[in-house]
N, C-alpha and C positions, 0 to 999 in steps of 0.2 A: 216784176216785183211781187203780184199774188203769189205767184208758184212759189217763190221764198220764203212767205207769209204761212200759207200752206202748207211748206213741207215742213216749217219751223213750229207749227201749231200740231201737225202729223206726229212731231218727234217728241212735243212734251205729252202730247195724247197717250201716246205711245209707253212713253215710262213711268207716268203715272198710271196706267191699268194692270202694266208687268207685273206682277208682284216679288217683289226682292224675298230675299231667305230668311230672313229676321220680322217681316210680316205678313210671310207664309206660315212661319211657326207660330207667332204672338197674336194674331187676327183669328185664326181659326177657330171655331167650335171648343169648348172641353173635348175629350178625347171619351168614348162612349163608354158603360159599364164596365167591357171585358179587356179596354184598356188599360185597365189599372195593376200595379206591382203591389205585389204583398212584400209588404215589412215587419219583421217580426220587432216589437219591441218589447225589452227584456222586463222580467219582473224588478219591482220595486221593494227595497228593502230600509229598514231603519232600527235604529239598535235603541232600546230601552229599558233605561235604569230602572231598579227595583229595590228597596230598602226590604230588606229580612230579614229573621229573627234566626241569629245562628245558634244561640242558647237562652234558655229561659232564664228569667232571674230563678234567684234560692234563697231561702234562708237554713243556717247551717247553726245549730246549739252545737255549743262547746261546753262541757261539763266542768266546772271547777269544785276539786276534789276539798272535803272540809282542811282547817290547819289545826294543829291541836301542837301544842308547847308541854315543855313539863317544868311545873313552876315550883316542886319541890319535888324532893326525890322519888315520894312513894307515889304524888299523884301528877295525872296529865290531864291537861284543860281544854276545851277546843276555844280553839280563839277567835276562826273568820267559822261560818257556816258553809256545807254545801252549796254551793249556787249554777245556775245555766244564765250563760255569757252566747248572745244571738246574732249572730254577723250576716248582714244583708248584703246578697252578691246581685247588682245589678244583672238587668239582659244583658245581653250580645245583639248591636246589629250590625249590617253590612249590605254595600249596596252590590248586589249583582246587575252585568248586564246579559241582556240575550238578543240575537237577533229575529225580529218579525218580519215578514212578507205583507207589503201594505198591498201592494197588487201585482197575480200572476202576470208570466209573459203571454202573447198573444199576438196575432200577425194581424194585422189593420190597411185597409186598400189605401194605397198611395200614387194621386197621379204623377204621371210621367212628368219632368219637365222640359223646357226648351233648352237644346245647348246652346240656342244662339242667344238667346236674350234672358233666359234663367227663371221666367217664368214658365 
């Protein structure tokens, strides 16, 4: 009955010290300096709106030429005066967009992972 005992206690000793595949990989150590995989990761970009001036405002006289009537035959009268008529043309805006670089690409160490347990 020992030596059953025994060899029963031999056998969990036993596979409890083994080490399986999944706590070979996930027990061990980090993997040293020159273990590591370079990964490039891409630059970063983002697009932003701009309000801008496509044209300036103006102002623009317009001449209005005098009026003169003939209110008897020999003579003519002026009736309105020369005047300047001033037409205010708004700016122009509009929104452009452009694309910016918020951050270059760059390659960054990346440890390796386990395939058994993904850590």
């Amino acid at each position: 009955m020992s030596r059953v005992i025994a060899a029963s206690f031999a056998a969990i000793l036993a596979s409890s010290i083994v080490p399986t595949a999944a706590s070979a990989c996930c027990y061990t150590p980090p993997p040293c300096g020159t273990c590591y995989q370079q990964q490039y990761v891409p630059p970063q970009y983002r697009t932003v709106q701009q309000t801008v001036m496509v044209s300036p405002g103006a102002v623009v006289a317009h001449r209005t030429p005098a009026q003169y009537r003939t209110v008897m035959v020999p003579q003519t009268v002026m009736v309105a005066p020369p005047g300047v008529a001033y037409e205010q043309i708004p700016p122009q805006y509009a929104t452009r967009e452009r694309v910016e670089m918020v951050s270059p690409g760059y390659y960054a160490p990346v440890a390796p992972r386990c395939p058994v347990c993904g850590y």
